[in-house]
Residue, then its C-alpha position, 0 to 999 in steps of 0.5 A: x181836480x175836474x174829475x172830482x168836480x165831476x162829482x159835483x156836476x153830476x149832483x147839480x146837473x139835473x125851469x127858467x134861469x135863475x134869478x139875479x141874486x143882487x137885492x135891490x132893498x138892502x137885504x142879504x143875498x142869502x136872506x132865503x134859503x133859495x137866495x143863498x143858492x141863486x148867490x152862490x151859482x152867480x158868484x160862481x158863473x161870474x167868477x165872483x170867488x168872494x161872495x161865492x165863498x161867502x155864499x157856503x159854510x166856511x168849514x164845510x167848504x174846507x172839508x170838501x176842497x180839502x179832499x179834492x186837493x190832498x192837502x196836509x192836516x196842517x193845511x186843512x186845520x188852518x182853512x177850518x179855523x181860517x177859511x179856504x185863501x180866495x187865492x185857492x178858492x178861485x182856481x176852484x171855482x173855476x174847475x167848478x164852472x168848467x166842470x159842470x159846464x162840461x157834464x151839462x153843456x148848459x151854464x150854471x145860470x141855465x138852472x132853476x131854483x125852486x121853493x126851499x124845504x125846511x127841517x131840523x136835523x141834530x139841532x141844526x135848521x136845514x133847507x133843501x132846495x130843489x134844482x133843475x135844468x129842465x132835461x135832467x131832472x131834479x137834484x136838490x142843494x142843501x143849505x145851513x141857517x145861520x145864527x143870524x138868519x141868513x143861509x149857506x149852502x152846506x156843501x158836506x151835506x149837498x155832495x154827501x154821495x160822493x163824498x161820504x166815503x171820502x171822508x169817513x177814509x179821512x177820518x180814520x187816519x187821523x192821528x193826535x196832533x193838535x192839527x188832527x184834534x180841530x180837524x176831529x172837532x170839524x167833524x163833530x161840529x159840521x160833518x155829522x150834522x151835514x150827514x144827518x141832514x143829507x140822510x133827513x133828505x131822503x135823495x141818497x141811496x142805500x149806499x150813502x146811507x150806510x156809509x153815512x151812518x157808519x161815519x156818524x158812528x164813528x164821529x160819535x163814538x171816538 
């Protein structure tokens, strides 16, 4: 797996530290867009796997581990109604952590977040969030409002060049079982959305954006 997480340290891997996400007036951690992202690379320094997994978009988050760990449309149809178990979820997490630290030779707690960029893009209100350490430039995180206003990271469309083709080969196998059907709706409901919004961007390439678009096509047009 820490050559797929690879793909994630390269994304991330781009100037203070990153503030603590604990709220001292009550609020949500991930009450700001840029609040989601500092929860989400605390949680995962601190080997918090529960608010690390509270901190992304749950299908999104299935979608991606799926990919990462060849798991069956039986297992995958399950996370994407369920969630991913946080038994699974830990030794991610920590992949994660080693990866990037590894690629960065700096924690996760060494990167900036900055000022959070909102947009909307097929219907649904995106954020980008820039990030950097100082030495390797800029990348950004891409985050999700939820129907209560809080955020998550969306990590479809956060790890779209790396991933845009891995599941556009997904989802040409699917077939007709029940556990294909909910796994074709995630894509409608998450996938395209995410694809969107990675492409609203602007970071990917012209690459990504044919694979992207061509992806689109074919969740739309299935």
């Amino acid at each position: 797996m820490l050559k797929r997480i690879g793909i994630v340290a390269c994304a991330l891997a781009v100037v203070a530290s990153a503030c603590s996400s604990e709220s001292t007036d009550g609020t949500s951690p991930h009450s700001t867009a840029e609040a989601s992202v500092v929860a989400w690379f605390d949680a995962i320094e601190a080997g918090d796997v529960e608010t690390a997994s509270e901190s992304v978009h749950p299908e999104s988050m299935a979608l991606v581990f799926a990919i990462e760990n060849n798991i069956t449309n039986e297992e995958l149809a399950s996370y994407i109604s369920h969630g991913v178990p946080l038994a699974l979820q830990k030794s991610y997490w920590e992949s994660f952590r080693k990866g990037f630290t590894e690629f960065a030779q700096k924690p996760l707690s060494a990167l900036s977040v900055g000022a959070a960029e909102a947009f909307v893009s097929n219907g649904e209100t995106f954020a980008s969030v820039p990030v950097s350490s100082g030495t390797a430039g800029e990348t950004v995180v891409l985050v999700r409002e939820r129907p209560d206003a809080t955020w998550e990271v969306d990590m479809v469309a956060t790890l779209g060049d790396g991933f845009s083709k891995l599941l556009l080969d997904e989802y040409e196998t699917l077939g007709s079982s029940d556990s294909d059907a909910r796994i074709r709706l995630a894509y409608a409901e998450v996938v395209s959305p995410s694809m969107w919004a990675a492409l609203a961007g602007g970071e990917f390439g012209d690459d990504f954006a044919r694979t992207a678009l061509t992806l689109i096509d074919r969740i739309e047009n299935s």
